[in-house]
Backbone of each chain as ProteinMPNN parsed JSONL, in Angstrom:
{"seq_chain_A": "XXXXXXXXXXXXXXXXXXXXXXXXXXXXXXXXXXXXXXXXXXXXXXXXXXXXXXXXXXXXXXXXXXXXXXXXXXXXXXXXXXXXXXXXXXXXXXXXXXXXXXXXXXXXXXXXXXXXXXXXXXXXXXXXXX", "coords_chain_A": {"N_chain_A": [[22.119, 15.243, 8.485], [20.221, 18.12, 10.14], [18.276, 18.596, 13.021], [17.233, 20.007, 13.551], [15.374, 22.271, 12.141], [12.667, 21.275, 10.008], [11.501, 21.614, 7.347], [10.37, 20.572, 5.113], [9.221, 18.158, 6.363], [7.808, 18.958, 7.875], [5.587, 20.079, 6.21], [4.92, 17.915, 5.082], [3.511, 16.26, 7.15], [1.929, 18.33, 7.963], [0.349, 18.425, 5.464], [-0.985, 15.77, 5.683], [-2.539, 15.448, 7.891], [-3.912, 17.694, 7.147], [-5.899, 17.309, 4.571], [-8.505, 14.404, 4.644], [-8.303, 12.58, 2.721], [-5.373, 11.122, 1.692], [-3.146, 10.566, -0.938], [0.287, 9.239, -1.743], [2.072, 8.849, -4.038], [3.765, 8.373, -7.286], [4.152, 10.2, -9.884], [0.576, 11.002, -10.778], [-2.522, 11.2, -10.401], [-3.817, 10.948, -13.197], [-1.983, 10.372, -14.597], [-0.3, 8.181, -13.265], [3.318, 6.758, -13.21], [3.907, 4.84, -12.097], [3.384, 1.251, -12.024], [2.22, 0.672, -9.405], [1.222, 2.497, -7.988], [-0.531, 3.355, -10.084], [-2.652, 1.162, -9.758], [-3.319, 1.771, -7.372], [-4.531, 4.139, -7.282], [-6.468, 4.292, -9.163], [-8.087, 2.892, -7.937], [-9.317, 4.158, -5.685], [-10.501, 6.203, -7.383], [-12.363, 4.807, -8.647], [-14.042, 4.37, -6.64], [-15.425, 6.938, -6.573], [-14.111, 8.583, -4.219], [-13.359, 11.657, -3.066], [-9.648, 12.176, -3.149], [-7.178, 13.807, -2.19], [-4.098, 14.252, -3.984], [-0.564, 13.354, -4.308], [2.634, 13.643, -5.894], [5.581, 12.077, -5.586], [8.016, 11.572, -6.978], [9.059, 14.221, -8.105], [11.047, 15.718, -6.327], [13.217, 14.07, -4.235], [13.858, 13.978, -1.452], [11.144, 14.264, -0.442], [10.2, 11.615, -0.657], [11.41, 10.403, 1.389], [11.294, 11.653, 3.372], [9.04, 11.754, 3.749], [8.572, 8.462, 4.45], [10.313, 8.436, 6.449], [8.546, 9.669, 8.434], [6.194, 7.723, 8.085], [7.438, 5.31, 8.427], [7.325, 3.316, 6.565], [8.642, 1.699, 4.08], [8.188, 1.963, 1.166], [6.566, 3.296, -1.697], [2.926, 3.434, -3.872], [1.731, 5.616, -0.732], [-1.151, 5.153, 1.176], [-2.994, 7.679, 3.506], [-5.183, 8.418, 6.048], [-8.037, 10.068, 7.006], [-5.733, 11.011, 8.6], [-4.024, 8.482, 9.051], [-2.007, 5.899, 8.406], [-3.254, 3.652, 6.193], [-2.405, 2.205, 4.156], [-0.12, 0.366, 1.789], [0.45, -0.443, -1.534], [-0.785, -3.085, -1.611], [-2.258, -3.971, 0.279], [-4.214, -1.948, 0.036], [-5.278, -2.541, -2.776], [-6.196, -5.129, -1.687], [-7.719, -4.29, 0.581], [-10.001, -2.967, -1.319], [-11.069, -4.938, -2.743], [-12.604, -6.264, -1.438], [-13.953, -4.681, 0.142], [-13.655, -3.149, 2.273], [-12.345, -0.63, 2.377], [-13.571, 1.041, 1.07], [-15.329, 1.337, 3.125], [-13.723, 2.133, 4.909], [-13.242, 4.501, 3.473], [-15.943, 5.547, 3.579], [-17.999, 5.752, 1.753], [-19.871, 3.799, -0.629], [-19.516, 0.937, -2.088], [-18.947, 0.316, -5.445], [-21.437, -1.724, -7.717], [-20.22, -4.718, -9.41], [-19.069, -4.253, -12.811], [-19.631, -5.889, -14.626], [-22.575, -6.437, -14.096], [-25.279, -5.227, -14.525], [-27.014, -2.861, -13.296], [-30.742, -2.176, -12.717], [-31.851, 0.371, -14.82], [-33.388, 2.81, -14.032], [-33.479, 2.473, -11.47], [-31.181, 3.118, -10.539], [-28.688, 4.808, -8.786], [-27.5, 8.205, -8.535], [-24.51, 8.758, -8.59], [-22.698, 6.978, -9.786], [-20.686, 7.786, -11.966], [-18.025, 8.398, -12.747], [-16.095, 7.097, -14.911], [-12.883, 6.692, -14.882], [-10.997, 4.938, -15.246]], "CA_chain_A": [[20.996, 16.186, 8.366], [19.931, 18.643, 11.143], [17.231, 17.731, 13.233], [16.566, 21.322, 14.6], [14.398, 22.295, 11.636], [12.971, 19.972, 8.412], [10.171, 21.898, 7.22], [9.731, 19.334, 4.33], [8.818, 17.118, 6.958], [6.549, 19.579, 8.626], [4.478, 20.456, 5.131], [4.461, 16.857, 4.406], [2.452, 16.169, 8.207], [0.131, 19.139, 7.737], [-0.867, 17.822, 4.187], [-1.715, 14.485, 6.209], [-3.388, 16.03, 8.614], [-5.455, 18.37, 6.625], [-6.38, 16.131, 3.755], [-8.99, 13.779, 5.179], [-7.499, 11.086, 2.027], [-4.066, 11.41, 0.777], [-2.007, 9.425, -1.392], [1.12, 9.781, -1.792], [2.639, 8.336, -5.207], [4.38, 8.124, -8.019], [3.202, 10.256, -10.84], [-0.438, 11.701, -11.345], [-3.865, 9.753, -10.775], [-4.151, 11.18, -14.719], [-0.478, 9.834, -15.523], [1.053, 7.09, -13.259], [4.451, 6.427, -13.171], [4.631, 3.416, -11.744], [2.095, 0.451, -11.601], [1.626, -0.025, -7.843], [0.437, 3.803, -7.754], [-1.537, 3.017, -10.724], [-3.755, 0.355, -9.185], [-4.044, 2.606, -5.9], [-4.963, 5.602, -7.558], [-7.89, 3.541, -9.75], [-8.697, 2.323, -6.608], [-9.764, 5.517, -5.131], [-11.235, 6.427, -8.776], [-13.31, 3.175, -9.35], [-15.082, 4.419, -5.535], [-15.652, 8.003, -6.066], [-13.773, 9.322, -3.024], [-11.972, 12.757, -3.552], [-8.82, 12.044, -2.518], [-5.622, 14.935, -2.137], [-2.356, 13.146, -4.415], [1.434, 14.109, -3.925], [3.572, 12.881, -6.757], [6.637, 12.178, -4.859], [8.714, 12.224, -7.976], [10.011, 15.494, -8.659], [12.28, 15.606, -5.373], [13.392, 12.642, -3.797], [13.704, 13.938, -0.046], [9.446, 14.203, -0.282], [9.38, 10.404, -0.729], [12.57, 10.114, 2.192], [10.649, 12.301, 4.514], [7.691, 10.729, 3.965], [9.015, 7.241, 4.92], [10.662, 8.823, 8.102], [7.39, 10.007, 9.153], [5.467, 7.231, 8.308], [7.809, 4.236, 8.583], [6.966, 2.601, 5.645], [9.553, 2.225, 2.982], [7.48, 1.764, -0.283], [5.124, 4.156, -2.877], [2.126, 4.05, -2.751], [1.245, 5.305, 1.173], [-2.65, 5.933, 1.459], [-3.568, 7.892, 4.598], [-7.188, 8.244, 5.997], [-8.022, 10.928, 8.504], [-4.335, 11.027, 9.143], [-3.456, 7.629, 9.632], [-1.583, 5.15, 7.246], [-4.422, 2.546, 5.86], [-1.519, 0.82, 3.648], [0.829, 0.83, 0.181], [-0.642, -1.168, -2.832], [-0.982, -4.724, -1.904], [-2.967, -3.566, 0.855], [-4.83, -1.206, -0.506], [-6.08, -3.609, -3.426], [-6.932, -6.505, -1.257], [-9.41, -3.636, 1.021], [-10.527, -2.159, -2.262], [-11.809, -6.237, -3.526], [-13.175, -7.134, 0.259], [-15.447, -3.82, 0.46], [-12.825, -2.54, 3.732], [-11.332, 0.288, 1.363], [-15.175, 1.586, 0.94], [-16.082, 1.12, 4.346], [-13.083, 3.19, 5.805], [-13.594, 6.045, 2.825], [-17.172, 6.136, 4.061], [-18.54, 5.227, 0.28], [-20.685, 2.832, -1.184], [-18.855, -0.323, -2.656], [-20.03, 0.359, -6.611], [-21.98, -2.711, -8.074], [-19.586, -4.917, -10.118], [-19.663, -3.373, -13.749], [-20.001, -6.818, -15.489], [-23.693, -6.784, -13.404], [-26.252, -3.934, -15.235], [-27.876, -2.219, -12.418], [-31.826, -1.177, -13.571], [-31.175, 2.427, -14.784], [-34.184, 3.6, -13.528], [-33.209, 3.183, -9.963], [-29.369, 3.679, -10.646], [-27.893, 6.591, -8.221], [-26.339, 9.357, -9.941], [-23.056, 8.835, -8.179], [-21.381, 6.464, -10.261], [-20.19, 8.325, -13.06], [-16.931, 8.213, -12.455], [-15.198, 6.19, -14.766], [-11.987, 7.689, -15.56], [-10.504, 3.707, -15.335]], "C_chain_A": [[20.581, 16.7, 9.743], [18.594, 18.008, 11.626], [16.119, 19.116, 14.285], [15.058, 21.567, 13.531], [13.886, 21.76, 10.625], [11.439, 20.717, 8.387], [9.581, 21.174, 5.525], [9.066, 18.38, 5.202], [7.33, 17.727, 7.831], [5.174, 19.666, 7.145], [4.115, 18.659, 4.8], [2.852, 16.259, 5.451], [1.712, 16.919, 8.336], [-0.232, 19.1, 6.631], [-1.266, 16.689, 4.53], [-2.246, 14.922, 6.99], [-4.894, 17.108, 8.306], [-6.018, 17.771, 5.516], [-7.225, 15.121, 4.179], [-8.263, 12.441, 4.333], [-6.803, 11.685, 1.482], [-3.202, 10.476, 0.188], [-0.76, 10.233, -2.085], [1.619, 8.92, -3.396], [3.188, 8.632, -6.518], [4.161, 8.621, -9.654], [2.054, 10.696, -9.998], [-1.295, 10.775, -10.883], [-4.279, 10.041, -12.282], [-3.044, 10.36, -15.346], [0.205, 9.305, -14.511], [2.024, 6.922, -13.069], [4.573, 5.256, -12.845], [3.066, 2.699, -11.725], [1.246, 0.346, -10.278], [0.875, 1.211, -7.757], [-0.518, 3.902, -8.509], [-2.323, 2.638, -10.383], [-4.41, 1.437, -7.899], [-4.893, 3.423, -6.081], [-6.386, 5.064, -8.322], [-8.755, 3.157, -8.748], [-9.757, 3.403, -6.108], [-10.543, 6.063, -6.249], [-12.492, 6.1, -8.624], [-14.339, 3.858, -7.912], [-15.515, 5.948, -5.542], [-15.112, 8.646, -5.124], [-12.88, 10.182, -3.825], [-10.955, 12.526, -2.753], [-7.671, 13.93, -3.033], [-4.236, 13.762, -3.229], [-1.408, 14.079, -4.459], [1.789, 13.261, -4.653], [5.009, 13.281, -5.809], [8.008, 12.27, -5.671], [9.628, 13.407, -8.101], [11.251, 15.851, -7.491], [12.691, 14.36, -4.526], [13.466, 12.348, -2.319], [12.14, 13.959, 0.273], [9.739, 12.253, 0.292], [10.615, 9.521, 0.692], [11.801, 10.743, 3.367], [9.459, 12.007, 4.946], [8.038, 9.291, 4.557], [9.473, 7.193, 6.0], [9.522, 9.036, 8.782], [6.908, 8.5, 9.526], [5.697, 5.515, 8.803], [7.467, 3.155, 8.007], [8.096, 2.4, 4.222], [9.025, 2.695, 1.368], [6.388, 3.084, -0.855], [4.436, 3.238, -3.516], [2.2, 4.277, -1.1], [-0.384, 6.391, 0.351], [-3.097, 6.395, 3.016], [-5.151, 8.755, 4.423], [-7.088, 9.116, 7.434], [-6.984, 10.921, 9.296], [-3.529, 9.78, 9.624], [-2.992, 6.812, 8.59], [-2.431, 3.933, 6.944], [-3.125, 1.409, 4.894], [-0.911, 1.204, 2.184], [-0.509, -0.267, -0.636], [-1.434, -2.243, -2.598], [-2.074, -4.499, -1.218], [-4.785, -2.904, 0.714], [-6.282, -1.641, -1.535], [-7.301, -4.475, -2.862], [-8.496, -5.929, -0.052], [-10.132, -3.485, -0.259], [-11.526, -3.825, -2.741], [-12.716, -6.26, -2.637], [-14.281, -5.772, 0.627], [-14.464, -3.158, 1.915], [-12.463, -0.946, 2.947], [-13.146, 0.917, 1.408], [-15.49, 2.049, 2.092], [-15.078, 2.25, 5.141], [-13.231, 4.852, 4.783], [-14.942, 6.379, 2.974], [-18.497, 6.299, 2.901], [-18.822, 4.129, -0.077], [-19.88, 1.974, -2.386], [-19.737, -0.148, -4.368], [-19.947, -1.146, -6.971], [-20.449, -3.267, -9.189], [-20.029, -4.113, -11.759], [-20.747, -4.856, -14.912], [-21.686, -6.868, -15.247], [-24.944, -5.512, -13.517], [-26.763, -3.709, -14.343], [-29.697, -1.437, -13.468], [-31.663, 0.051, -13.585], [-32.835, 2.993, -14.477], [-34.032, 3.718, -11.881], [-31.841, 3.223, -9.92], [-28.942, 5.141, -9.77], [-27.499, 7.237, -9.214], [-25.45, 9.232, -9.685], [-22.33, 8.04, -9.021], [-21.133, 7.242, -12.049], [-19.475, 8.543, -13.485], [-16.504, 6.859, -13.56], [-14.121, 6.279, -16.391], [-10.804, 6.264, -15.655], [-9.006, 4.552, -15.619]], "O_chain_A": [[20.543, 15.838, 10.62], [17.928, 17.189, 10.994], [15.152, 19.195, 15.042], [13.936, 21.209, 13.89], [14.83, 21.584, 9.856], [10.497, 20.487, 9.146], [8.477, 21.384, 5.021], [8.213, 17.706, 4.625], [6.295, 17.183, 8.218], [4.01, 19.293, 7.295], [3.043, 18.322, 4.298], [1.73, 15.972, 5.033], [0.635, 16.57, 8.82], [-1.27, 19.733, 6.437], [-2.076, 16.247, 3.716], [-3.324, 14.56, 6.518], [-6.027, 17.272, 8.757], [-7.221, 17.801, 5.774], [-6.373, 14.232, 4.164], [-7.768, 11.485, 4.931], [-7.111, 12.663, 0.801], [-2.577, 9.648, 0.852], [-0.726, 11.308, -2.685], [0.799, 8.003, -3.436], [2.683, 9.725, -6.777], [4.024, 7.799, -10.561], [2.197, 10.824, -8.782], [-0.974, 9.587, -10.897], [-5.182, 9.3, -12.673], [-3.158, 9.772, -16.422], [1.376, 9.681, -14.466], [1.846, 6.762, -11.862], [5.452, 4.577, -13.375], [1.982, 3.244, -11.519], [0.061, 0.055, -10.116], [-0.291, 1.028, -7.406], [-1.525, 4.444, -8.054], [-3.273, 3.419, -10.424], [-5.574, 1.74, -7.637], [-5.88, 3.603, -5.368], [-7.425, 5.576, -7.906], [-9.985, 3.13, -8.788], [-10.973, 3.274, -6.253], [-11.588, 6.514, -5.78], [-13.484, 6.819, -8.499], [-15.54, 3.837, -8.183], [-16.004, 6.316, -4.474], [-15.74, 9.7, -5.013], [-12.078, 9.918, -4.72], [-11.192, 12.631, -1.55], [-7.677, 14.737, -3.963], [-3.747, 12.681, -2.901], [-1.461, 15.299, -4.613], [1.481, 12.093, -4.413], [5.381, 14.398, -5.45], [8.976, 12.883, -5.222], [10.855, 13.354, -8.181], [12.344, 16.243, -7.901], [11.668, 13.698, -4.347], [13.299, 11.244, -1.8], [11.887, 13.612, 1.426], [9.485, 11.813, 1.414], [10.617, 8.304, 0.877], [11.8, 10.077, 4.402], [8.95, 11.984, 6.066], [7.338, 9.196, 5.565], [9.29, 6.211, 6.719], [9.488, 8.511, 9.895], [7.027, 7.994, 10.642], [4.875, 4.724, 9.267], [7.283, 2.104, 8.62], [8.09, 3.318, 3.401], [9.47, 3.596, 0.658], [5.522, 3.603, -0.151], [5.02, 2.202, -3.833], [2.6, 3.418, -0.315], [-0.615, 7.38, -0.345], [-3.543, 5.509, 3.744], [-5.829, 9.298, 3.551], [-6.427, 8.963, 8.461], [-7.094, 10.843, 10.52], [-2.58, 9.877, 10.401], [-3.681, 6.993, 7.586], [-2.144, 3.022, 7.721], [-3.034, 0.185, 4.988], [-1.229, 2.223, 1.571], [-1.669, -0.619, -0.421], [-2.518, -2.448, -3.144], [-3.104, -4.738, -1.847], [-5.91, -3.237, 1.088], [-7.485, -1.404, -1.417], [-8.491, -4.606, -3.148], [-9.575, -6.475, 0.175], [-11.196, -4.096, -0.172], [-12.706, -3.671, -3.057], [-13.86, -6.282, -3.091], [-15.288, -5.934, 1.316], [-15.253, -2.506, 2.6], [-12.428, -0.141, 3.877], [-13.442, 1.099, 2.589], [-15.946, 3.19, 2.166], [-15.56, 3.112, 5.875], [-13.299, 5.986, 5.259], [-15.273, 7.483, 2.541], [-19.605, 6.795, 3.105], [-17.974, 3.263, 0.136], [-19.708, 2.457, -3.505], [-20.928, -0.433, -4.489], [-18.949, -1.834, -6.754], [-19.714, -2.41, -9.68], [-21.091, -3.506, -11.895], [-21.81, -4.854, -15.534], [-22.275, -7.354, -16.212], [-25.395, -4.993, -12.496], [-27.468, -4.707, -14.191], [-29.781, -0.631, -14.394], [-31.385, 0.776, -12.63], [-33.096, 3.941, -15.219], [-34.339, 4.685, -11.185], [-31.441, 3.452, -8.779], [-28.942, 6.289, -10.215], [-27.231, 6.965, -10.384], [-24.791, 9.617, -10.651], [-21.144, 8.362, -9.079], [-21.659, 6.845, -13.089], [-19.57, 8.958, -14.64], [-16.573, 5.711, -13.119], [-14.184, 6.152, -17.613], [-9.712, 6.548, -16.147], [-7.967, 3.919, -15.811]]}, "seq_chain_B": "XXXXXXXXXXXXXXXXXXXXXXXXXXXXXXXXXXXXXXXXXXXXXXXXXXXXXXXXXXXXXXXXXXXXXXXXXXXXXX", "coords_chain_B": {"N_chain_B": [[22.908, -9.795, -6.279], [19.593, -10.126, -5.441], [17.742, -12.879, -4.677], [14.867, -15.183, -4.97], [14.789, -17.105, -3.846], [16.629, -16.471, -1.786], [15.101, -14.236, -0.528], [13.172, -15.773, 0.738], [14.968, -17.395, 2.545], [15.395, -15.35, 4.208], [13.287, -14.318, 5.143], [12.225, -16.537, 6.762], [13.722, -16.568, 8.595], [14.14, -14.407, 10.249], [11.397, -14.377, 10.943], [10.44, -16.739, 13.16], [9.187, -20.104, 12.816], [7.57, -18.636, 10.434], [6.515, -19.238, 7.264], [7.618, -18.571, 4.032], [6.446, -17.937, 0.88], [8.204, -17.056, -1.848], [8.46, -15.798, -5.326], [9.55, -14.537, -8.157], [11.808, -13.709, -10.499], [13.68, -11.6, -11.5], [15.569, -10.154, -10.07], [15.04, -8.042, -8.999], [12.442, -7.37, -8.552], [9.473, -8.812, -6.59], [7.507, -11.038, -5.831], [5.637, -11.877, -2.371], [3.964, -14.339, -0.297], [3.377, -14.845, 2.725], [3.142, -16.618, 5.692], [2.732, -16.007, 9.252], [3.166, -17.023, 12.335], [3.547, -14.916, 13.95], [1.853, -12.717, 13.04], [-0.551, -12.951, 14.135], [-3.089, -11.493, 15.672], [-2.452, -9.17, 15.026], [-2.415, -5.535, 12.54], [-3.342, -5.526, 9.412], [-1.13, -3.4, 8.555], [1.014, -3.337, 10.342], [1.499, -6.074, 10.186], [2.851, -6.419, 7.405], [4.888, -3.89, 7.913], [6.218, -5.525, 9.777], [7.328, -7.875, 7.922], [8.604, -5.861, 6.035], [10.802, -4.853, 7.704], [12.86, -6.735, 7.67], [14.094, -6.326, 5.668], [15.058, -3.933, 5.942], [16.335, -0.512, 4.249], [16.218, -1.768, 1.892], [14.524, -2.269, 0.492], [12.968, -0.724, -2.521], [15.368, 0.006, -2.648], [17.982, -2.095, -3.796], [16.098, -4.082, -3.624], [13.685, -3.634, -6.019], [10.873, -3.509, -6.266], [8.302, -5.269, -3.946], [5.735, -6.774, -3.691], [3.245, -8.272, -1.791], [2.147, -10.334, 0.582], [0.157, -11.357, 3.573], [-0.615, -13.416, 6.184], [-1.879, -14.819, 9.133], [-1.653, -18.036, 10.571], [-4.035, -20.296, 9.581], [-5.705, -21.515, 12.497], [-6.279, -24.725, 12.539], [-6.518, -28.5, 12.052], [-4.73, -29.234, 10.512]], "CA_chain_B": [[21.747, -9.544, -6.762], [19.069, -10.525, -4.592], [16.981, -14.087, -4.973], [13.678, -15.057, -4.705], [15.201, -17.714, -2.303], [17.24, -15.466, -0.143], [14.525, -14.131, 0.33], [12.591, -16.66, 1.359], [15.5, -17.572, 4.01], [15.767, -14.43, 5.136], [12.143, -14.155, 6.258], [11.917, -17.699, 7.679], [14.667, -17.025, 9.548], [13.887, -13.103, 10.935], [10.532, -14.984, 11.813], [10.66, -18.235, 13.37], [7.662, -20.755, 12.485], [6.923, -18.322, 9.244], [6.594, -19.719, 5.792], [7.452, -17.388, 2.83], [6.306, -18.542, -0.823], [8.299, -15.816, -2.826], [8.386, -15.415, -6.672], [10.505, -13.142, -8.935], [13.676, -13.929, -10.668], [14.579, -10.796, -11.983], [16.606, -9.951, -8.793], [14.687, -6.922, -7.876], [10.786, -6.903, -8.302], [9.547, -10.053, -6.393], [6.344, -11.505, -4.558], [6.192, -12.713, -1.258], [2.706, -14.878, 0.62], [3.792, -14.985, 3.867], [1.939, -16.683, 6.824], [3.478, -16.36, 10.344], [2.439, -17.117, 13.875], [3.695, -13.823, 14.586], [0.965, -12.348, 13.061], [-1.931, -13.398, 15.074], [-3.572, -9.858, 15.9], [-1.838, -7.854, 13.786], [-3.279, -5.124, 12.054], [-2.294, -5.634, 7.947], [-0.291, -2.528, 8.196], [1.67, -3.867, 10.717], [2.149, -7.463, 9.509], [3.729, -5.924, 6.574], [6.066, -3.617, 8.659], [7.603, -6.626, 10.106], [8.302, -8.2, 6.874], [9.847, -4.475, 5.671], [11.735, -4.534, 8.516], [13.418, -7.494, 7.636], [15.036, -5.831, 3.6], [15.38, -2.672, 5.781], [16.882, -0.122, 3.393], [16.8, -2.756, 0.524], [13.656, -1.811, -0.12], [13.212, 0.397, -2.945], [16.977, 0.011, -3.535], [18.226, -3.615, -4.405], [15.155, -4.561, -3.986], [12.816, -2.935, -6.422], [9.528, -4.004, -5.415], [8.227, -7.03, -2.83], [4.332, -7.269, -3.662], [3.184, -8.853, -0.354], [0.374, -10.94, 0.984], [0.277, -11.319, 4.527], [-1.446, -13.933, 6.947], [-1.723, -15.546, 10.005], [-1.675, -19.12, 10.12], [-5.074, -20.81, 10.193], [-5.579, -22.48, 13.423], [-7.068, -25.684, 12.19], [-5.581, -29.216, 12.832], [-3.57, -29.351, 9.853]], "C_chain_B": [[21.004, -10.822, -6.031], [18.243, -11.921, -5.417], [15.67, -14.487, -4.716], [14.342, -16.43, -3.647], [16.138, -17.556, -1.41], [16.457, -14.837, 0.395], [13.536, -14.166, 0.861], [12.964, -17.129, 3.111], [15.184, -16.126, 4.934], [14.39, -14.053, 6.223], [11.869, -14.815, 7.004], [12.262, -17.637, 8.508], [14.522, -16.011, 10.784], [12.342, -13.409, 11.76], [10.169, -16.328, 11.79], [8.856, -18.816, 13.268], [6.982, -19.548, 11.233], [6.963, -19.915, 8.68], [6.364, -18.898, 4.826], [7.553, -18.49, 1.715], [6.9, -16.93, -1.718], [8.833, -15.978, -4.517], [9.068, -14.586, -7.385], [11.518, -13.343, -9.395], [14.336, -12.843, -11.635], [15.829, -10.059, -11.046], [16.294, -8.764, -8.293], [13.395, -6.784, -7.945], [10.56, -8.707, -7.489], [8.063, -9.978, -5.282], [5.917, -12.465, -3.66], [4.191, -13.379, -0.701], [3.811, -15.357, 1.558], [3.067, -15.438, 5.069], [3.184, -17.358, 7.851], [2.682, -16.161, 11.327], [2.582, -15.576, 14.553], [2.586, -12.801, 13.949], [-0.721, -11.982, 13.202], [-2.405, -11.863, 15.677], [-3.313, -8.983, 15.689], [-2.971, -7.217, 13.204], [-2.48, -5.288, 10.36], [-0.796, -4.686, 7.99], [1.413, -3.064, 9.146], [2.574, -5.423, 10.884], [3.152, -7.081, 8.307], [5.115, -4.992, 7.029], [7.219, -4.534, 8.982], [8.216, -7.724, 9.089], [9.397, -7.087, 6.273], [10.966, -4.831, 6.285], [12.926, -5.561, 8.399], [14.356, -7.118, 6.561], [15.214, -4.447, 4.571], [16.153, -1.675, 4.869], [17.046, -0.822, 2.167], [16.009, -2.506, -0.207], [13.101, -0.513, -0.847], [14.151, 0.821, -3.407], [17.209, -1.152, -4.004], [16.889, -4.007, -4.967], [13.884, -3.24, -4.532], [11.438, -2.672, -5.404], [9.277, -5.287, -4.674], [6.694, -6.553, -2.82], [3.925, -8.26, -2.332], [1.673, -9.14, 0.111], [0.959, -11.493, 2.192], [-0.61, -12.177, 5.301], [-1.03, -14.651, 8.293], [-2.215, -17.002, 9.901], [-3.022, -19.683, 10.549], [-4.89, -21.773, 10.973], [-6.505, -23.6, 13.105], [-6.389, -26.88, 12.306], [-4.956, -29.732, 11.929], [-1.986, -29.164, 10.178]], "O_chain_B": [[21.402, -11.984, -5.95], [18.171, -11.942, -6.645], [15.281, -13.721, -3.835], [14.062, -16.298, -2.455], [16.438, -18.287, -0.466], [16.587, -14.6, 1.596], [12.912, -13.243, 1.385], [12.306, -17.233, 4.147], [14.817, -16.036, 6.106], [14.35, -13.707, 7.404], [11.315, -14.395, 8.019], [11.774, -18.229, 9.471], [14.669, -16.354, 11.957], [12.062, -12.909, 12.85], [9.733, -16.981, 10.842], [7.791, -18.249, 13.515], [5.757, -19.62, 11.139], [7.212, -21.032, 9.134], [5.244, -18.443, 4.592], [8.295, -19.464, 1.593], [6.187, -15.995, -2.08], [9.971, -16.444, -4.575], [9.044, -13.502, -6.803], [12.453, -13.147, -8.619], [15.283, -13.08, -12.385], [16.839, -9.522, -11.501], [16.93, -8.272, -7.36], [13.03, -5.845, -7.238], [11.317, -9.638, -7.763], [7.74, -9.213, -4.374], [5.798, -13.657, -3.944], [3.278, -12.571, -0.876], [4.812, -16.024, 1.298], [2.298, -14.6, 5.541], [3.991, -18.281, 7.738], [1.723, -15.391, 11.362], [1.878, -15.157, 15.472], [2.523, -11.812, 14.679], [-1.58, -11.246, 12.716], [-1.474, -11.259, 16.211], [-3.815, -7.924, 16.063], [-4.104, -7.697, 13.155], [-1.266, -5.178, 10.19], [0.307, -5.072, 7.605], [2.549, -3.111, 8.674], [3.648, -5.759, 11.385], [4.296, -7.53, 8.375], [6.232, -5.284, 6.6], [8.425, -4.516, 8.732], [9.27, -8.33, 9.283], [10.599, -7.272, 6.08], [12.005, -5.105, 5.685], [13.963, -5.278, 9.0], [15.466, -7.65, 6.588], [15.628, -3.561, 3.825], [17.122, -2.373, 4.574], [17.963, -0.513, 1.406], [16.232, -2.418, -1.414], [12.807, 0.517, -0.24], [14.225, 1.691, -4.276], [16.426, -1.374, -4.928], [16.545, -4.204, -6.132], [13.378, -2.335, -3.868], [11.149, -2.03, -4.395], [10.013, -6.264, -4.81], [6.397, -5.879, -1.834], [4.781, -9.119, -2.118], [0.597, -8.545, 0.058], [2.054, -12.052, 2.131], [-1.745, -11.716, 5.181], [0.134, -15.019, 8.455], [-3.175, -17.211, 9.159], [-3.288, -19.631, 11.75], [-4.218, -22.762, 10.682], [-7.666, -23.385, 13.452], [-5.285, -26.603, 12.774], [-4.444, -30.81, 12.23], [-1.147, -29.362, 9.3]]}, "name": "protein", "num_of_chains": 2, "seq": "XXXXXXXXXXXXXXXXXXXXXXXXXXXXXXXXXXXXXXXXXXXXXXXXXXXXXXXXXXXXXXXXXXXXXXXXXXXXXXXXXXXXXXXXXXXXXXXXXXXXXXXXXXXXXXXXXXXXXXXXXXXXXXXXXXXXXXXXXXXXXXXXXXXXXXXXXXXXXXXXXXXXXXXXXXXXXXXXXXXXXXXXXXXXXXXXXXXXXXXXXXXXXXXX"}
């Protein structure tokens, strides 16, 4: 493969760059494909943050050009103001620990099992597209 | 077809003083807890790199998936 021009590789680094959150994965955050992108994409759900998603799917040099960039082999990749925060396992174990909140700049929602009084309830959680 | 204790060796061995606990016997999805000295100030993203780096190219091919938990070894006098 040439190395003069790869403008898959260029559109892939100015959708990480202009995207403040991007995930890259496998399938839809509506439809999935795979589990590990599943959990990620709930992830990002379950907190309200708008994220950007790239189903890497439909061509297979996306999810090859992406991995050259980012030097990661695996789907999910979540980047954050342009930087790689982590694939699933990752991702999860911020999303339990309140880190995953704290770098999307959003408020950790209350467990659900734990009724918040609905008279002082935010309006923000409304979200739940599980 | 890969093993959940090949690749066990293979990480022990790519980092000296690990210990990999890995799981999986279908021969390509598999999960690894890993705690090595070499990851004493690591950032996650990069503790995980240097396990990748170890299945380079395997990953994603042979090897389906490698679910991964990552630590440094507690310094305590165990």
């Amino acid at each position: 493969m040439s190395e003069e021009t790869n403008p898959l590789r260029d559109a892939i680094r100015e959708a990480i760059v202009e995207n403040p959150v991007i995930l890259f994965m496998k399938g839809t955050p509506e439809q999935p494909m795979c589990g590990f992108s599943a959990r990620t994409s709930a992830a990002l759900q379950a907190l309200g943050a708008p994220f950007a998603a790239v189903d890497v799917l439909p061509d297979p040099r996306i999810r090859q050009e992406l991995s050259a960039l980012s030097d990661w082999p695996t789907i999910p990749q979540l980047f954050v103001r342009g930087e790689l925060v982590g694939g699933a396992d990752i991702i999860a174990e911020m999303y339990e620990n309140g880190e995953l909140a704290d770098v999307l700049g959003v408020e950790q929602p209350a467990p659900a099992e734990d009724p918040v009084e609905a008279g002082s309830a935010p309006l923000s959680i409304e979200n739940r597209l599980g | 077809m890969a093993t959940s204790e090949e690749l066990k060796q293979r990480i022990e061995a790519a980092l000296p003083g690990a210990s990999a606990e890995v799981t999986g016997d279908d021969g390509a999805h598999f999960e690894a807890v890993v705690v090595a000295p070499q990851f004493e100030g690591m950032s996650r993203i990069a503790q995980h790199r240097l396990v990748y780096d170890v299945f380079e190219g395997e990953l994603g091919g042979s090897i389906h998936a490698l679910a991964l938990q990552t630590k440094a070894p507690v310094r305590s006098s165990s």
